[in-house]
C-alpha positions as CSV (number, residue, x, y, z in Angstrom):
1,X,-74.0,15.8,43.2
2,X,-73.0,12.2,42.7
3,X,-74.1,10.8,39.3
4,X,-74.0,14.3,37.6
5,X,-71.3,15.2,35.1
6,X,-70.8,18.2,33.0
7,X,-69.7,17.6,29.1
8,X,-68.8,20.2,26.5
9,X,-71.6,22.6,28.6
10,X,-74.0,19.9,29.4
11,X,-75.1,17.8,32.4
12,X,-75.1,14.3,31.7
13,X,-76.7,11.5,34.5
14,X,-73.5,8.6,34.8
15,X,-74.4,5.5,36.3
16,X,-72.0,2.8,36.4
17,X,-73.7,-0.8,37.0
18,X,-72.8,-2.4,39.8
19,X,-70.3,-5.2,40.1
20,X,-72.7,-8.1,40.0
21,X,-74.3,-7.0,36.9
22,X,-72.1,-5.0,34.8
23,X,-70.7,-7.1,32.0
24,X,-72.0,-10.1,33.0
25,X,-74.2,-12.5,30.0
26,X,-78.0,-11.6,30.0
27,X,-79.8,-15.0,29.9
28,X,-82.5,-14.3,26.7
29,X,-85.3,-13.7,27.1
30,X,-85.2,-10.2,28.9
31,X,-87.8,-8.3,30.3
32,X,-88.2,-5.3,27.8
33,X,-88.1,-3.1,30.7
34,X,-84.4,-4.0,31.6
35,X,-83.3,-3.0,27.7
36,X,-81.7,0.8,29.4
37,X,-79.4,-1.8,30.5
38,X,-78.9,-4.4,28.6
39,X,-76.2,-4.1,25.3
40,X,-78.5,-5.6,22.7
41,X,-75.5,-6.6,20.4
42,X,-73.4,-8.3,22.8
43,X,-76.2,-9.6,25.3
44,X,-74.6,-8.4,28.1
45,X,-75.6,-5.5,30.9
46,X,-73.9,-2.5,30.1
47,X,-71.1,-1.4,32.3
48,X,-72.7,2.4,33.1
49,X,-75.8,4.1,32.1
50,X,-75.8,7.4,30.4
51,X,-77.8,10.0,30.0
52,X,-78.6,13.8,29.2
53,X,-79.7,15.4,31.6
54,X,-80.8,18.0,28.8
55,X,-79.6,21.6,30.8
56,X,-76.4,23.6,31.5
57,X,-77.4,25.1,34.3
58,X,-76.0,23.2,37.4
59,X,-78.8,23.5,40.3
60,X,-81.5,22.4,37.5
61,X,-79.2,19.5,36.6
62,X,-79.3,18.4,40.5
63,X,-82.5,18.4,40.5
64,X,-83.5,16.3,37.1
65,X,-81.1,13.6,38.1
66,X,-83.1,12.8,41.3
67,X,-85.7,10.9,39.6
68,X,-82.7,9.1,37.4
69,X,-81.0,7.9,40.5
70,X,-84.2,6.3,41.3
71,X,-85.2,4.7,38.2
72,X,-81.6,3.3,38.2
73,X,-81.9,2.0,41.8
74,X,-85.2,0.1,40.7
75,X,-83.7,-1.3,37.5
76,X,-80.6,-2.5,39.3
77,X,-83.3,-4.7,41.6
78,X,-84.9,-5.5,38.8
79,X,-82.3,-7.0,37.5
80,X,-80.9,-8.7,39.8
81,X,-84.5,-10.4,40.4
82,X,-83.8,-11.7,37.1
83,X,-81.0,-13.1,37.5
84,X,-81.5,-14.8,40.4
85,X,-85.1,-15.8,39.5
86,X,-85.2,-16.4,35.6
87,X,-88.1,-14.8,33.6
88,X,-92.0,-14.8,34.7
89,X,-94.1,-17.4,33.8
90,X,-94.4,-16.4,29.9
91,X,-98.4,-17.9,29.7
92,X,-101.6,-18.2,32.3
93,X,-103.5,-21.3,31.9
94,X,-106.2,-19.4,30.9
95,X,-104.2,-18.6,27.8
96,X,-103.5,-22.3,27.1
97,X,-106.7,-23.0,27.6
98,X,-108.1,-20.2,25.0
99,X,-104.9,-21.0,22.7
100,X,-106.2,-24.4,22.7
101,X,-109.6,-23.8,22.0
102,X,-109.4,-21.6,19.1
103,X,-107.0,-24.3,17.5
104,X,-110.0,-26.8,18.0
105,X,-112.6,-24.2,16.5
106,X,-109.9,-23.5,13.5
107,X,-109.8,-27.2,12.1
108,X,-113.9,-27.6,13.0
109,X,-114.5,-24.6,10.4
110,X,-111.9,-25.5,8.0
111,X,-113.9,-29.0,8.1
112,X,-116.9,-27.0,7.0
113,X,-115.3,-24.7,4.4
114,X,-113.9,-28.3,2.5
115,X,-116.8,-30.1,2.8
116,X,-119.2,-26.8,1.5
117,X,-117.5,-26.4,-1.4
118,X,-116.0,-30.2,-2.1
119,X,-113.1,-31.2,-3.8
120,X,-114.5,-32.0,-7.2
121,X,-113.0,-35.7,-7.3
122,X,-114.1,-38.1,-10.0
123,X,-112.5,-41.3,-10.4
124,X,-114.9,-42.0,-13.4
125,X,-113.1,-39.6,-15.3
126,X,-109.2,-40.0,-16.9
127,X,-107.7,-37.2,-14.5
128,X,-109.6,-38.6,-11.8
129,X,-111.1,-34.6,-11.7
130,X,-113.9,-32.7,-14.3
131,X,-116.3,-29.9,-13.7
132,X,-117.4,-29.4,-10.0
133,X,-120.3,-27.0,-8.9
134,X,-118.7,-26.3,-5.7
135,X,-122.1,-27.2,-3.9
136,X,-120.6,-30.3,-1.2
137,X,-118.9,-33.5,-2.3
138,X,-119.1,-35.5,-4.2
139,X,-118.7,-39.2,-3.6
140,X,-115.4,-39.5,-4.5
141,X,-114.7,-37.1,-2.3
142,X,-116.3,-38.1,0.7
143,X,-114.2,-41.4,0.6
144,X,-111.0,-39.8,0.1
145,X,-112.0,-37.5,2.6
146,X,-112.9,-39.9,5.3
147,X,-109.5,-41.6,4.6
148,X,-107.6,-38.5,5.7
149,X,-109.4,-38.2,9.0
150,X,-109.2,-41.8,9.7
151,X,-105.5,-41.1,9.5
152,X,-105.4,-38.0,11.5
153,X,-107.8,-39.3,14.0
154,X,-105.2,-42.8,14.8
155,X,-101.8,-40.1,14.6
156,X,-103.8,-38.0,16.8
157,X,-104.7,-41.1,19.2
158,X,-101.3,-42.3,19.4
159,X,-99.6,-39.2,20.0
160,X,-102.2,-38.7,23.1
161,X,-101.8,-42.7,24.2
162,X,-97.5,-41.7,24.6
163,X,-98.8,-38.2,26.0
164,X,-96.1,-36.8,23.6
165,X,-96.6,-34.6,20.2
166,X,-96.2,-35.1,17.0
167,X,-94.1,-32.5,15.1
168,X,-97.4,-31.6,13.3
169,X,-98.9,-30.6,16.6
170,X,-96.0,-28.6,17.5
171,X,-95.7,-26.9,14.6
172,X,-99.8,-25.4,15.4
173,X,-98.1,-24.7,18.6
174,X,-95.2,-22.2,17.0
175,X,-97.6,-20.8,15.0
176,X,-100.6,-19.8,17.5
177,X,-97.5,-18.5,19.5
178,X,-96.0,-16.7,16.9
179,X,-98.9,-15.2,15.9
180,X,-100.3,-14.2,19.3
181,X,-95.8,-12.6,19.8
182,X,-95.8,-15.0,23.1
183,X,-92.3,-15.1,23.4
184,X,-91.2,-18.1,25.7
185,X,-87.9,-20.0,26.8
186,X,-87.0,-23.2,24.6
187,X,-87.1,-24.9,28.5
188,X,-90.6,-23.8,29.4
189,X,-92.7,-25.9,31.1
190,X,-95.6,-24.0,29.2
191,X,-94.5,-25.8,26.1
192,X,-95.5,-28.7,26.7
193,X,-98.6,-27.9,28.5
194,X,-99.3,-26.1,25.5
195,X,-99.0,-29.3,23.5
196,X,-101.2,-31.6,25.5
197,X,-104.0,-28.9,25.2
198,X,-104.0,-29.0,21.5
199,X,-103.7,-32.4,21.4
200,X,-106.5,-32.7,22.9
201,X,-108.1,-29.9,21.2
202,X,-107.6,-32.0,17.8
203,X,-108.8,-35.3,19.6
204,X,-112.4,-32.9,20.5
205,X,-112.2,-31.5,16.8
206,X,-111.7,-34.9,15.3
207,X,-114.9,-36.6,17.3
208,X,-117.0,-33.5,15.7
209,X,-115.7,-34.2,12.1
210,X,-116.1,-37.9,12.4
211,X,-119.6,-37.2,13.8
212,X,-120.1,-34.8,10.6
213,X,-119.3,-37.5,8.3
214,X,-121.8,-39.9,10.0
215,X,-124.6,-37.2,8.9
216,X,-125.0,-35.6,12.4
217,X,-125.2,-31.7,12.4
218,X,-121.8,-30.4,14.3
219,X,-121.8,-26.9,14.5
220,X,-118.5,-24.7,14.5
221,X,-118.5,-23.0,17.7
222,X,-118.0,-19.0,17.4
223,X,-114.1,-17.7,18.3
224,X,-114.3,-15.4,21.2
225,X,-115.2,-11.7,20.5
226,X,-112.4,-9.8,19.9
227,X,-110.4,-8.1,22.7
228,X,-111.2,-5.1,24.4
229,X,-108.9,-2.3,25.0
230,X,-107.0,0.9,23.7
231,X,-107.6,0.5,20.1
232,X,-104.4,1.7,18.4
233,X,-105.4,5.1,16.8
234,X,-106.1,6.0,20.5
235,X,-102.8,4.9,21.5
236,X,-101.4,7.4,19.1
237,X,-103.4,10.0,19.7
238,X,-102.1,9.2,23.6
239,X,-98.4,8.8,22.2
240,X,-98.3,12.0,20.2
241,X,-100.0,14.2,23.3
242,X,-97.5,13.1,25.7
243,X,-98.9,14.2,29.1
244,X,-99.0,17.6,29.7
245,X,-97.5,21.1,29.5
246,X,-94.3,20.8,30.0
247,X,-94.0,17.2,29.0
248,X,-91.6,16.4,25.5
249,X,-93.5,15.5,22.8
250,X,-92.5,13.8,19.5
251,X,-91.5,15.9,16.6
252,X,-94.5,16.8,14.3
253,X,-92.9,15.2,11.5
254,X,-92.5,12.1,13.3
255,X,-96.0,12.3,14.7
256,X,-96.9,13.1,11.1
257,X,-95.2,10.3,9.6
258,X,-96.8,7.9,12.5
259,X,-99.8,9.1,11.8
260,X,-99.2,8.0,7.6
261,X,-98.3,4.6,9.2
262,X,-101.2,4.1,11.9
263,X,-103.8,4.6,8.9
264,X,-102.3,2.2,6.4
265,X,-102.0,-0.2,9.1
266,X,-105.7,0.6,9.9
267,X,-106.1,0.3,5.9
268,X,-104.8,-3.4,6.2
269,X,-106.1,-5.1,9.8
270,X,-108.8,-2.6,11.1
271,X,-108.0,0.0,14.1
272,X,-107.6,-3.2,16.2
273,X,-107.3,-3.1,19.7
274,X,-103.3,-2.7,20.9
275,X,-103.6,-6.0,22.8
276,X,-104.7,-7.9,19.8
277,X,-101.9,-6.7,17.3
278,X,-99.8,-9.6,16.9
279,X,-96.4,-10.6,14.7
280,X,-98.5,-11.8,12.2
281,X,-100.2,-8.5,11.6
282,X,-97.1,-6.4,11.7
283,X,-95.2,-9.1,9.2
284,X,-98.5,-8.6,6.7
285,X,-98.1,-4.8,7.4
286,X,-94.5,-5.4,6.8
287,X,-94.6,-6.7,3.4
288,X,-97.1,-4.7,2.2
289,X,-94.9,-1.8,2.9
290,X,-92.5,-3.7,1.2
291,X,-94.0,-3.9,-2.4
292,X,-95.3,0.1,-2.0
293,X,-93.3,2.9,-4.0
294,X,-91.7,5.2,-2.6
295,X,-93.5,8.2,-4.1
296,X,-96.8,7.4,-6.3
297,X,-99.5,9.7,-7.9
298,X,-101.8,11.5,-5.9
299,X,-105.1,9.7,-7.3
300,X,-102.7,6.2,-6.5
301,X,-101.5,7.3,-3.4
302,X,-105.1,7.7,-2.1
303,X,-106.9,4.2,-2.8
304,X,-106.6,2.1,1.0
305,X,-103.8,-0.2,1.2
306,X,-105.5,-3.5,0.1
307,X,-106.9,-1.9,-2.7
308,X,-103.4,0.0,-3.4
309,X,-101.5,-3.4,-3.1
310,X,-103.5,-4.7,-6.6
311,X,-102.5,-2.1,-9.0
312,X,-99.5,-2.4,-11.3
313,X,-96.9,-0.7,-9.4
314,X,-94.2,-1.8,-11.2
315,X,-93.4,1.5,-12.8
316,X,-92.4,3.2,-9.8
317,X,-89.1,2.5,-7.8
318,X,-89.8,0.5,-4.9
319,X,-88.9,2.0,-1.5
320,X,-85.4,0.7,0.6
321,X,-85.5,-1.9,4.0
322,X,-84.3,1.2,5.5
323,X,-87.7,3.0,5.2
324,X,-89.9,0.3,6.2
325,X,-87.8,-0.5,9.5
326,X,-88.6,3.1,10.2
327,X,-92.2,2.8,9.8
328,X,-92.0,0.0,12.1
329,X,-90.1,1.6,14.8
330,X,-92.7,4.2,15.1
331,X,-95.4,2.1,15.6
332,X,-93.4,0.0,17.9
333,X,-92.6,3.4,19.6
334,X,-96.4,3.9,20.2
335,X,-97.4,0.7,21.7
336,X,-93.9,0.7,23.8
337,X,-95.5,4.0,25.6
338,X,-98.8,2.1,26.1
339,X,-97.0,-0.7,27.7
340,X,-95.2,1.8,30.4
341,X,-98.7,3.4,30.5
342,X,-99.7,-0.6,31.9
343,X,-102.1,-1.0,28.6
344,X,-100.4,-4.7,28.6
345,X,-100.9,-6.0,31.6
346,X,-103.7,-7.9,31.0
347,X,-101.2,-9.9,28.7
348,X,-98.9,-12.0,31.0
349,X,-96.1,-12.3,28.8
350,X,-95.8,-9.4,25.7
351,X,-93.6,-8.5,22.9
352,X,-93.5,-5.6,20.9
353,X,-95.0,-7.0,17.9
354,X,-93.2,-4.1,15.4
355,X,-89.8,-5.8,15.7
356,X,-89.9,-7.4,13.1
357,X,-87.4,-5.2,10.7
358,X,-85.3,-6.0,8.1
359,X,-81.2,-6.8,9.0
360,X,-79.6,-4.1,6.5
361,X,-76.6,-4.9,5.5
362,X,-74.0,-1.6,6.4
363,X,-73.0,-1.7,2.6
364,X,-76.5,-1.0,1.4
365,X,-77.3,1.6,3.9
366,X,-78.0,4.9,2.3
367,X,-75.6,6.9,3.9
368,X,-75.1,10.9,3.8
369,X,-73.0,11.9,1.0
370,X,-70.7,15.1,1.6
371,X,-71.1,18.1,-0.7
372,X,-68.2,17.8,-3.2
373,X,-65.3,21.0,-3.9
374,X,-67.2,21.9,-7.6
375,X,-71.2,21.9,-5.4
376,X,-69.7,24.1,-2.9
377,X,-67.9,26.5,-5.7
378,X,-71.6,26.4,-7.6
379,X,-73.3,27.0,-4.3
380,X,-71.3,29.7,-3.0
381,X,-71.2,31.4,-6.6
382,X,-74.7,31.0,-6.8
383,X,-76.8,35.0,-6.9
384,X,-77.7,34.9,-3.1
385,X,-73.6,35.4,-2.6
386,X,-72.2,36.7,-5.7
387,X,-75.1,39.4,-5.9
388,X,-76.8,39.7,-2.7
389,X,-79.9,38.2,-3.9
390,X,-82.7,36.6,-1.3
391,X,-85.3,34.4,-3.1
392,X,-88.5,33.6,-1.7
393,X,-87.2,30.0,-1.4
394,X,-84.6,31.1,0.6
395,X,-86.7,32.4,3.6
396,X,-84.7,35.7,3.4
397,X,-81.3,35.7,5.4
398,X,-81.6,32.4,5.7
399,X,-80.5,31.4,2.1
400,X,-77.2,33.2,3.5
401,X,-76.3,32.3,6.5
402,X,-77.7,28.3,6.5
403,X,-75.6,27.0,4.0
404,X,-72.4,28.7,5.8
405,X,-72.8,27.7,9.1
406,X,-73.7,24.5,8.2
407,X,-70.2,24.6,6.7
408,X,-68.3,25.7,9.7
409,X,-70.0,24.2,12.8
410,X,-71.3,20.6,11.4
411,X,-74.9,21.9,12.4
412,X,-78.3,20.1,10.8
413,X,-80.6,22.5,9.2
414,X,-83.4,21.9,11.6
415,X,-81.1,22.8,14.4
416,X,-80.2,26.4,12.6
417,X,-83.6,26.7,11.7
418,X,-84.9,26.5,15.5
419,X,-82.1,29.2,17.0
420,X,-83.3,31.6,19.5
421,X,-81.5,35.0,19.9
422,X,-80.5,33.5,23.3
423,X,-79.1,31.0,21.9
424,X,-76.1,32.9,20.6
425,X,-73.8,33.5,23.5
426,X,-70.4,34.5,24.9
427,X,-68.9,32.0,27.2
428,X,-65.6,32.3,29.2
429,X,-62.8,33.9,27.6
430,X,-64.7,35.6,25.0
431,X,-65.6,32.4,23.2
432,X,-69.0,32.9,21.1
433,X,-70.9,29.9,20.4
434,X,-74.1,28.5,19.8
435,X,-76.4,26.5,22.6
436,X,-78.0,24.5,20.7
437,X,-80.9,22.7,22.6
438,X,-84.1,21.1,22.9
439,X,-85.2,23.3,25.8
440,X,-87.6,25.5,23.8
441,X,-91.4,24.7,23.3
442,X,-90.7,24.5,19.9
443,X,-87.1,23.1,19.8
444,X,-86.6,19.5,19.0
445,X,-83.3,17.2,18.7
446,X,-82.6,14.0,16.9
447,X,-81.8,12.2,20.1
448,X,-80.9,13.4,23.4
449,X,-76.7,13.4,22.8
450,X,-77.4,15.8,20.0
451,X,-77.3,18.8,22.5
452,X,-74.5,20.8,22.7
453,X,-72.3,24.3,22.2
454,X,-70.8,24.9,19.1
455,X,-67.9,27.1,19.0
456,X,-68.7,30.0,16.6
457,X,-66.3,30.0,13.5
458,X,-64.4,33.0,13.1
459,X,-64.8,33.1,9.3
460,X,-68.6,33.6,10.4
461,X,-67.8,36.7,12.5
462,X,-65.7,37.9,9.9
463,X,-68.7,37.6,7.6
464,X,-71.1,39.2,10.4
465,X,-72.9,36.8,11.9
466,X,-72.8,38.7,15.4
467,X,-74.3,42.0,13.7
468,X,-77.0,39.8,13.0
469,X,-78.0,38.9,16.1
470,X,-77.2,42.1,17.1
471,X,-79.5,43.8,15.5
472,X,-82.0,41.8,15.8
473,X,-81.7,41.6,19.2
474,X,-82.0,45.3,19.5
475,X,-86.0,45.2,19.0
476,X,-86.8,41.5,20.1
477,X,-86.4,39.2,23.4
478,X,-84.2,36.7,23.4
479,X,-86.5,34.0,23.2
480,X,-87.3,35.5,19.9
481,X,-86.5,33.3,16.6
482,X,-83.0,34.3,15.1
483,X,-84.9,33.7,11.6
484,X,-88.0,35.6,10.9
485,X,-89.5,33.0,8.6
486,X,-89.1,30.3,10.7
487,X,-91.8,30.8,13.3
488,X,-93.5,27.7,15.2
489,X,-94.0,25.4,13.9
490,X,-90.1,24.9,13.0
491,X,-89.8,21.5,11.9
492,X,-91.9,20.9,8.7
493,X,-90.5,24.4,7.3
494,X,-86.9,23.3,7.9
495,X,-87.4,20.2,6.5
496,X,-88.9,22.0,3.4
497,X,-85.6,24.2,2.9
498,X,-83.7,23.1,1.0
499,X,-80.2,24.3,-0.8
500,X,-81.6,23.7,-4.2
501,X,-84.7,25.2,-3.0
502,X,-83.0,29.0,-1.7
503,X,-80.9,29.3,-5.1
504,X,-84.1,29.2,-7.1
């Protein structure tokens, strides 16, 4: 079938772009739903599309790619749309409009929070400032104060009189956006729309604190209630589900370790409704990650986040950029399913607010570091070679044979621990090799290109690898596990081996 290619044993879905898209610039912003085409780096659409079709089996592989060819088809009018188009309106007026009022209701109860307390001016004294109950203002205070909005009120009138803002009113502008992760062109008409509301808003806020000042009673009007919607422990639960039986679900560990994140986030901003999680609470959740360890104390490890973040941590070492961009992308991997799920289209423009990781530079990367000549002699002159041993660490004949085909076939220990009997097969010519998949209940990959068949070393037939599976696969199925000890579920036990941990 067209589109369908087999590589090293797998079908693959290749889609080249067509003409009038692939290569050309990508005018920013882009819908997220165009990003399966879009090079990120360069800012360009990709010249093809590909992707596994996850099977070796050729009729299965036909019929998997049919819904590909049309999701391609549909991006490819997408995105011509865009081009020829430009981006949606980013912003309803009904968002200006509530963007606008909560700016007005923001400087009406800061008003009341200064004038509450007071300032604590005293020009009778040297400094100008002594001892202050904090109960109002004092004279001094109401004068200076009453300056100040005399000064913002005219800059606010004359900025209204030219119909054009001030850099102060633009900067609330960036920040209400920012905050809300409205993401618009620099061009937007919105912008300045956006800028006459608050100017206005200010001119309304203004009148209320000049009123105030007079001695009439303003009141501070309440901010709307707080959005409705998937709250975002729900939209994890919904994440880590998946659909379905037969639908792929994240790994456990990865569910696990969203599951660590959701609930310091939760810790931090409340289980707040998806459509109401904004930059601002994932840069705060950011850098609060940021000054956590990466290990601590159980009886630490336990207080809520806020409460976490005032101990004296400096003790412990600090965790890496690396770490906290990871955290990020899983959250931003949760609320990216509830967007295709359409949990954001009440929002007419949205961005994932989780993007908001840390550049690392490629030098400070932590990267893998190959075992050297002397920790493979020490490993494979360790007991479980040299005298047969198998400690309980080990998981039996798994502290063998791990280690060694990791050695000779490049294989990560999760993907050993997962083989199936089945999985070891003879292909043509005689050629052993291992399958190794995601197509299992229980089997999981990296990412999608990490499928493939791995030739099997003859050093490990000369050590007996095939007797192995022979004779296990003289009493079991071969769905069975190759490894005993590794029965569902695979992951958190293969992430628990360890070499260090099989030689004790």
């Amino acid at each position: 079938m067209k589109f369908v290619q087999r590589r090293a044993g797998r079908y693959e879905f290749r889609f080249p772009l067509p003409d009038d898209l692939a290569g050309k610039p990508v005018p920013p912003p882009w819908p997220e739903t165009l990003t399966a085409f879009v090079n990120a780096r360069s800012g360009h659409f990709k010249t093809e599309l590909i992707r596994s079709l996850q099977t070796n089996d050729g009729p299965t592989a036909d019929r998997r790619v049919l819904a590909h060819i049309t999701e391609a088809h549909r991006l490819v009018d997408q995105a011509r749309r865009f081009l020829r188009e430009g981006p949606a309106a980013g912003i309803s007026p009904d968002q200006i409009a509530a963007l606008a009022r909560d700016h007005e209701i923001h400087l009406l109860g800061t008003d009341e929070a200064v004038r509450t307390k007071g300032i604590g001016l005293d020009m009778a004294l040297e400094d100008g400032q002594g001892h202050h109950d904090g109960l109002g203002m004092t004279p001094d205070d109401l004068r200076a104060y009453q300056m100040l909005v005399d000064d913002l009120d005219h800059y606010t009138r004359q900025q209204a009189a030219q119909m054009r803002a001030g850099e102060a009113t633009s900067a609330f502008v960036n920040r209400a956006m920012e905050a809300r992760g409205i993401v618009l062109p620099p061009d937007d008409p919105a912008w300045r729309q956006l800028e006459l509301a608050f100017l206005k808003a200010q001119r309304s806020a203004l009148a209320g604190i000049r009123a105030r000042l007079d001695g009439d009673d303003v009141a501070t009007p309440e901010r709307q209630s707080t959005p409705s919607g998937l709250a975002l422990t729900a939209a994890l639960r919904l994440w880590a589900e998946a659909g379905g039986a037969g639908a792929r679900r994240p790994q456990p560990s990865s569910v696990a370790e969203a599951e660590r994140a959701a609930r310091r986030f939760v810790e931090l901003h409340g289980d707040l409704p998806i459509t109401a999680i904004s930059k601002a609470h994932a840069r705060a959740f950011r850098d609060a990650l940021v000054r956590l360890p990466k290990a601590l104390p159980a009886r630490i490890g336990r207080l809520p986040l806020p409460e976490l973040l005032k101990q004296d941590l400096g003790q412990y070492p600090r965790r890496n950029a690396q770490t906290v961009n990871k955290t990020l992308a899983l959250l931003g991997g949760v609320l990216a399913r509830a967007e295709r799920d359409g949990h954001f289209e009440v929002l007419t423009a949205w961005s994932n607010p989780f993007h908001v990781g840390f550049d690392v530079a490629p030098a400070e990367r932590e990267p893998y570091e190959p075992f050297s000549a002397a920790e493979l002699q020490r490993l494979f002159a360790s007991p479980v070679y040299a005298q047969s041993e198998r400690p309980l660490g080990g998981q039996g004949e798994a502290a063998y044979w791990f280690p060694l085909i990791a050695l000779f076939s490049g294989a990560r220990r999760t993907e050993i621990a997962q083989l199936k009997l089945g999985d070891v097969r003879q292909g043509e010519g005689g050629i052993w090799y291992l399958d190794i998949t995601n197509e299992g209940a229980d089997q999981n990959l990296k990412t999608a290109s990490s499928a493939r068949s791995v030739p099997i070393h003859r050093e490990l037939i000369r050590l007996g690898l095939l007797d192995v599976v022979a004779a296990r696969a003289s009493a079991q199925p071969a769905s069975a596990p190759l490894w005993p000890s590794f029965t569902p579920p695979i992951d958190p036990k293969a992430k628990a081996w360890t070499v260090r941990r099989q030689m004790i």
